[in-house]
Phi, psi and omega in degrees: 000132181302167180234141162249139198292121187296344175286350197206009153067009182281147150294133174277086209280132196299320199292331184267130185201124171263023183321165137311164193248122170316359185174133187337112176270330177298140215311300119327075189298159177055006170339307183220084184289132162235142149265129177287106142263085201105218148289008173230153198262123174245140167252193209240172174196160180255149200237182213251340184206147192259183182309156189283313157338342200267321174293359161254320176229160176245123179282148174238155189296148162291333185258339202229334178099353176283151188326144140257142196264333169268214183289132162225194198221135156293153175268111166271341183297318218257340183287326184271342185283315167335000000 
């Protein structure tokens, strides 16, 4: 049975989301991590353990928008050259 979203009585089609894709769809997945933080966009990299930033915000692919699931970093080496 369809579900309808109560705020606006439209049906909800399961098959359509305009979510992020639970995982990197991109040709190179994680290619280009950034995390929003605050008002900014930064970028991210992925680490071995993760970051303070990490503990507030979550990094995401720059190109397709999915979560990334492991430890990330602010990239700051990648931050200063911008």
């Amino acid at each position: 049975m369809p579900q309808t979203d109560v705020s606006s009585n439209e049906t909800l089609d399961p098959t359509h989301s305009d979510a992020p894709p639970s995982t990197c769809v991109c040709p190179v997945p994680w290619a280009r991590l950034v995390a929003h933080v605050e008002d900014e966009v930064l970028p991210a990299r992925p680490a071995a353990t993760p970051g303070p930033a990490a503990a507030l915000y979550y990094a995401q692919c720059a190109t397709c928008g999915a979560r990334y699931p492991g430890a990330w970093r602010v990239d700051h080496a990648t931050r200063r050259a911008s």
